[in-house]
C-alpha positions in Angstrom: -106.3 97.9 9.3 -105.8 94.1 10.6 -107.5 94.4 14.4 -105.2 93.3 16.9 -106.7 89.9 18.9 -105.9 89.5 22.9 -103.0 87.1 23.4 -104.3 83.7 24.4 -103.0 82.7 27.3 -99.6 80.5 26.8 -99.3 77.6 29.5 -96.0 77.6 30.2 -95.8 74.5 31.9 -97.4 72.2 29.5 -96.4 68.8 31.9 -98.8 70.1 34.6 -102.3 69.8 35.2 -103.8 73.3 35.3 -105.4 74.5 38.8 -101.7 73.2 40.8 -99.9 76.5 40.3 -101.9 78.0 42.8 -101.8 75.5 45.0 -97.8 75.7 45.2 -97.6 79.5 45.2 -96.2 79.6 49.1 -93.4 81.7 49.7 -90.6 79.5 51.8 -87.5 79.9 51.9 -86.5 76.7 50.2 -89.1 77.7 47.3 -87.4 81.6 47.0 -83.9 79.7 46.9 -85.2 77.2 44.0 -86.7 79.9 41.7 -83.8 82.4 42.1 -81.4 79.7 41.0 -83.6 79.2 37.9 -83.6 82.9 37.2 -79.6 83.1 38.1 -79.2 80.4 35.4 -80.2 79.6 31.9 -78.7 75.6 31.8 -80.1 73.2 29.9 -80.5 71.4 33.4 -82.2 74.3 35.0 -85.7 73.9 33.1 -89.1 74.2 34.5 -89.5 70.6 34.6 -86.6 70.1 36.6 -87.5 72.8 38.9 -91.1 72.0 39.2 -90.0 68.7 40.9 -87.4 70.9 43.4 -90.4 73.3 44.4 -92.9 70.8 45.0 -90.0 68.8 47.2 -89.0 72.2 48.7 -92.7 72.6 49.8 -92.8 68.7 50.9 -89.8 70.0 53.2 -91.6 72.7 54.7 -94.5 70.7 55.7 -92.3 67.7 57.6 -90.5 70.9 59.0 -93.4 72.0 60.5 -94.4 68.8 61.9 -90.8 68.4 63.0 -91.3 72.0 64.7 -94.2 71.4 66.8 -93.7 67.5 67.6 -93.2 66.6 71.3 -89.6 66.5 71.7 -89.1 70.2 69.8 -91.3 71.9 71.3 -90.4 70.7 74.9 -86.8 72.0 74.4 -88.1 75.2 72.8 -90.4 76.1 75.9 -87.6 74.7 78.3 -85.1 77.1 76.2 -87.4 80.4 76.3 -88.1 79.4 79.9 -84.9 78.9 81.1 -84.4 82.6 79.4 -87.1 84.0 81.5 -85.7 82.4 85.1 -82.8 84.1 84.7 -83.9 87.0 84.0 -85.6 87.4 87.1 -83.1 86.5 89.4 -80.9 88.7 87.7 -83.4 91.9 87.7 -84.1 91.0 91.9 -80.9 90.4 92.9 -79.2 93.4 91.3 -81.5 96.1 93.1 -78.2 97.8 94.5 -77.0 98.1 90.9 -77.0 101.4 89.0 -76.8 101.0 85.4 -76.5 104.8 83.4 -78.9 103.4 80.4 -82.2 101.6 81.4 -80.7 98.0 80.6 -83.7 96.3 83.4 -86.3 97.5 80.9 -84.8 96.1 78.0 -84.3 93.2 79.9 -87.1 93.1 81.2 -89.2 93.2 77.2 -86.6 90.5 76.3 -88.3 88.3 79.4 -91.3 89.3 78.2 -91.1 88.2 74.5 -89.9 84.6 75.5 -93.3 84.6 77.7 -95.5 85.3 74.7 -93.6 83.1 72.1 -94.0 80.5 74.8 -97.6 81.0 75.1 -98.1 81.0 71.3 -95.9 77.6 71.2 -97.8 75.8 73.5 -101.2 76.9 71.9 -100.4 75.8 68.3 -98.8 72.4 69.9 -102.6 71.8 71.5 -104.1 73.1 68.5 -102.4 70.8 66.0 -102.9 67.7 68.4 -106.9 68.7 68.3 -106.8 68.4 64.6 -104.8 65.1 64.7 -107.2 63.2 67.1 -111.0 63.8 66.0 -111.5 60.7 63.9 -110.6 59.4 67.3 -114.1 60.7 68.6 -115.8 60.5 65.5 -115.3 56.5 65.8 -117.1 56.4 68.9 -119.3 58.8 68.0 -120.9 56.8 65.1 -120.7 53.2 67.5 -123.6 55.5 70.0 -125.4 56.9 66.8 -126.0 53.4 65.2 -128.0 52.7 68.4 -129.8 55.8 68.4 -132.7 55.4 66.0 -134.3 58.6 64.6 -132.6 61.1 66.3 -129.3 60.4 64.5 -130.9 61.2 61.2 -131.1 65.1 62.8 -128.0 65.0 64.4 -126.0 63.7 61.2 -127.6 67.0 59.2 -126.3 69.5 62.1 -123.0 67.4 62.1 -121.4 68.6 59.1 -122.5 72.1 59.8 -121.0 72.3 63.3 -117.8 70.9 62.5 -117.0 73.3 59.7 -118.2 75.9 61.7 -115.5 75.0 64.0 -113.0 74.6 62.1 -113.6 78.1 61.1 -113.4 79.5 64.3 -110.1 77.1 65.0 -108.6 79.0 61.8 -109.6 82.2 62.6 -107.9 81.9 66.2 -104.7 80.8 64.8 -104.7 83.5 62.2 -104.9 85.8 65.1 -102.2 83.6 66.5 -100.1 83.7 64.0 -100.3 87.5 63.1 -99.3 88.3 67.3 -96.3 85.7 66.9 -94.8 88.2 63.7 -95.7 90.8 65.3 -93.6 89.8 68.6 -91.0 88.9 65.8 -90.7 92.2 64.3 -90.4 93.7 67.6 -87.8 91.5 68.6 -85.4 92.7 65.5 -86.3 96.1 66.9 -85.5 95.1 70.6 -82.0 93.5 69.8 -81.2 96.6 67.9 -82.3 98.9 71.0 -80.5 97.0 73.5 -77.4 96.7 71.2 -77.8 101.0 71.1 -78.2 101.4 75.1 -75.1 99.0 75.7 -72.6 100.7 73.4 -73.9 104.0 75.2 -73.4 102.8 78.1 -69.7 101.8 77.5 -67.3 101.3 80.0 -69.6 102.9 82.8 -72.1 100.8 82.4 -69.7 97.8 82.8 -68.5 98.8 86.1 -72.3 100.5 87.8 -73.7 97.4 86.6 -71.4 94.6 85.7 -74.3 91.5 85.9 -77.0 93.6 83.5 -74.3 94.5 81.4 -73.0 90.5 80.5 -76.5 89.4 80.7 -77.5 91.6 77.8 -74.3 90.4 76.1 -75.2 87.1 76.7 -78.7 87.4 75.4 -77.9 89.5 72.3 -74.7 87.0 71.6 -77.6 84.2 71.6 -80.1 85.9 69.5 -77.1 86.5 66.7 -75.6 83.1 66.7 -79.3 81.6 66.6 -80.3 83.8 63.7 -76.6 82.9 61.8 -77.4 79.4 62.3 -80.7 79.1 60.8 -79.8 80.9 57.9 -77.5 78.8 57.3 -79.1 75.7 57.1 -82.0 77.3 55.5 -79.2 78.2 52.7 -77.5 74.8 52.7 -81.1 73.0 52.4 -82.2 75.7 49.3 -78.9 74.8 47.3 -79.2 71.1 48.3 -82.7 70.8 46.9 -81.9 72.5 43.2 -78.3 70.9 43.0 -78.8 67.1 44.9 -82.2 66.4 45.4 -81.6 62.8 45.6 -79.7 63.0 48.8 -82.4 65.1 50.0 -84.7 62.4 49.6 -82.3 59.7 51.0 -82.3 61.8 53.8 -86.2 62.1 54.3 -86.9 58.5 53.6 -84.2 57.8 56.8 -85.8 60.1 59.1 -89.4 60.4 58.3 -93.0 58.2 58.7 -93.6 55.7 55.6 -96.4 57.0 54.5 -96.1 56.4 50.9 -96.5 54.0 48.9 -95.4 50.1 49.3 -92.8 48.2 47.4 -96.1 46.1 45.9 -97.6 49.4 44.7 -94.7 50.8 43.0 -93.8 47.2 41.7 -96.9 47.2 39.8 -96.1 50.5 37.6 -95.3 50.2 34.1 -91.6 50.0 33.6 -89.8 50.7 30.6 -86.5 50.4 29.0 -85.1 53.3 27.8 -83.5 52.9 23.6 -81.4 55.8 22.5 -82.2 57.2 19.0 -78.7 58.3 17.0 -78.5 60.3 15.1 -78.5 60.0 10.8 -75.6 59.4 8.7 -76.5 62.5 6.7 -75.9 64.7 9.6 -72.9 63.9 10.4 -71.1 66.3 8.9 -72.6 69.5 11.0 -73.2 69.6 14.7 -75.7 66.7 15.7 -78.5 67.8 17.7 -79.3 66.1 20.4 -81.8 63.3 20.3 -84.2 61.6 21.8 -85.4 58.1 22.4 -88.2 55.1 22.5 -89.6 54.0 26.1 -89.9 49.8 25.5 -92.4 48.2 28.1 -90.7 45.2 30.0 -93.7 44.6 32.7 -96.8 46.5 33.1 -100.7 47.0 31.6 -99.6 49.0 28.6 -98.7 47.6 25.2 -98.0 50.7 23.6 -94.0 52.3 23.2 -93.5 56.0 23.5 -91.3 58.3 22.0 -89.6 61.1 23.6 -88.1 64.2 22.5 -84.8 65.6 23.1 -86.1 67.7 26.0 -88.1 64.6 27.7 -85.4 62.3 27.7 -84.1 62.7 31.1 -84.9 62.9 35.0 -86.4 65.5 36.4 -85.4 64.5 40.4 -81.9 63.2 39.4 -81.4 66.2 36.2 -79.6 63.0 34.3 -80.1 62.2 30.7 -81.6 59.2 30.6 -78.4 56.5 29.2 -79.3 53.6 26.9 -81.1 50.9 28.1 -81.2 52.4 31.1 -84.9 51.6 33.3 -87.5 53.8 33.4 -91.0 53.8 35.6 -94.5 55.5 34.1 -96.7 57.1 36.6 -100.4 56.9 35.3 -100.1 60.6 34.9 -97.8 59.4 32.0 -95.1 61.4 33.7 -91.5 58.8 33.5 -88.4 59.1 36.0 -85.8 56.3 36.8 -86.7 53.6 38.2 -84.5 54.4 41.3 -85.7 58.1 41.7 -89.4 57.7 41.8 -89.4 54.3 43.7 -87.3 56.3 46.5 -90.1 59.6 46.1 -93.0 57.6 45.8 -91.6 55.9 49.1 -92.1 59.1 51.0 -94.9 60.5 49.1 -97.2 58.6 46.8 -97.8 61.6 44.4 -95.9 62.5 41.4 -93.0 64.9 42.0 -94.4 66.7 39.2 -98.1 66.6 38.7 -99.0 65.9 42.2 -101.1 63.1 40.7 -101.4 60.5 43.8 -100.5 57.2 42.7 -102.2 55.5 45.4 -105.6 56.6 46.0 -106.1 57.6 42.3 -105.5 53.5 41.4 -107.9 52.3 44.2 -110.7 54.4 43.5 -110.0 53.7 39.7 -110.3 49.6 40.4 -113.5 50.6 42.7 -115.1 51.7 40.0 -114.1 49.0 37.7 
């Protein structure tokens, strides 16, 4: 009897570097709507490649979401909103005393009040948190101006340092864990709240329109709001989703408008091999049956490398644009020998100065590579 052998394990993305699947295993909304197109659809143009780069830009998208959520501006209007929500509730609830209502609408709106307090609280705590972690090089600058002065006592101080600010950070992450878990919570109980107040005003009915006619259109009012808000951010959160697996490049037109340049220069992608694309036909011989499709040879035009490279069928297009790449058609190498259009990457790299792919950073990798040299 043969003795059956373990199966190896089978990398299934053979273009990445192992160790990023991990890293890129958050669940987001723009990432569920990315892999359940794939799944939906077995396209030539739908291949884990191609989605690799929409995942990686759906989880770029998350990130400058969050910072879009908690900047200045954002959070202003969201605490001004929830306040706003709070206000009136109050001068409704004292100035409707005489008011009999047959279901107990005060104490629903009442938790309502009540849950725009605490998601204010939790707002305004994760702004000041996030603006902590943004600012300490801004006291560790100083910090080291008064320690080169110090003599001796900075050799103890710079052994404790380390060890204090991680134990810190720790104790920051733990608090916003508890944070965090609090803020879902009051979010779960919110659904529950809406669907409890929606319950005591169809009981109510037409009675509890004419005992209490202010509670009864201020509960409209607020469960009106809470559906509309809900409707419209699932919404966009659909039209983002199917805009990053079907046109990513107008997603990243639209980033590069609207956020920081913090990738790399025009000097720094200039100075990446580039390439032009030659199409391979196919043989006389076959020309009878149904060509295949074929691949090509990458020809350097500018860059360090002397050496051409062939591509395969499958590796003859772009995985940000899902276009074929056309003959003689220009084509950038990343030093993670991942290749895009010349146009796609310089307007990623633009925004973010790692490979869409690979994650490889194209920047910091090449200066510490030149340190070295």
């Amino acid at each position: 009897m043969e003795r059956t052998r373990p199966d190896t394990g089978v990398d299934s993305s053979p273009l990445l570097e192992s160790g990023t699947t991990n890293n890129e295993a958050r669940g987001s909304a723009y990432q569920s709507a990315a892999r359940f197109l794939r799944r939906a659809g077995g396209r030539r143009m739908m291949r884990e490649p191609s989605m690799m780069v929409r995942e990686n830009a759906a989880q770029q998208l998350e990130e400058r979401q969050s910072d879009w959520a908690y900047s200045k501006p954002v959070v202003m209007l969201d605490l001004l909103w929830n306040l706003s929500f709070v206000v009136v509730s109050v001068v409704i609830l004292t100035s409707t005393l005489e008011e009999r209502p047959t279901t107990p609408m005060r104490v629903w709106i009442a938790g309502y009040a009540l849950q725009c307090l605490l998601h204010m609280i939790y707002v305004a705590y994760e702004y000041t948190r996030r603006n902590r972690q943004r600012s300490p090089s801004v006291g560790s600058a100083g910090g080291s101006e008064s320690a080169s002065s110090a003599g001796e006592q900075v050799n103890s101080q710079v052994g404790r340092a380390p060890q204090e600010a991680e134990t810190g950070r720790q104790e920051t992450e733990e608090r916003s864990s508890i944070a965090k878990r609090l803020e879902s919570v009051n979010t779960m109980f919110s659904f529950f709240w809406w669907i409890v107040g929606f319950y005591w005003l169809l009981a109510g009915g037409k009675s509890l329109a004419e005992d209490a006619p202010r509670l009864y259109w201020l509960c409209i009012v607020f469960l009106a709001f809470d559906v509309f808000f809900v409707a419209f951010c699932a919404a966009v959160a659909c039209m983002i989703g199917i805009a990053v697996c079907c046109c990513l490049p107008c997603i990243i037109a639209i980033l590069y408008a609207v956020a920081n340049q913090d990738g790399a220069s025009e000097t720094e992608i200039n100075l990446l091999p580039k390439y032009r694309f030659c199409r391979i036909g196919p043989s006389e011989k076959n020309n009878s049956e149904k060509s295949p499709s074929y691949g090509g040879v990458m020809t350097l035009i500018c860059g360090e490398s002397t050496s051409e490279r062939v591509l395969g069928a499958e590796d003859a297009e772009c995985c940000i644009c899902l276009s074929a790449y056309e003959d003689g058609v220009e084509l950038y190498e990343l030093p993670c020998n991942h290749h895009f259009h010349c146009g796609c990457i310089a307007k990623w790299l633009r925004i973010n100065a790692t490979c869409p792919l690979c994650k490889y950073n194209v920047v910091k990798n090449d200066d510490n590579g030149s340190e070295d040299v």
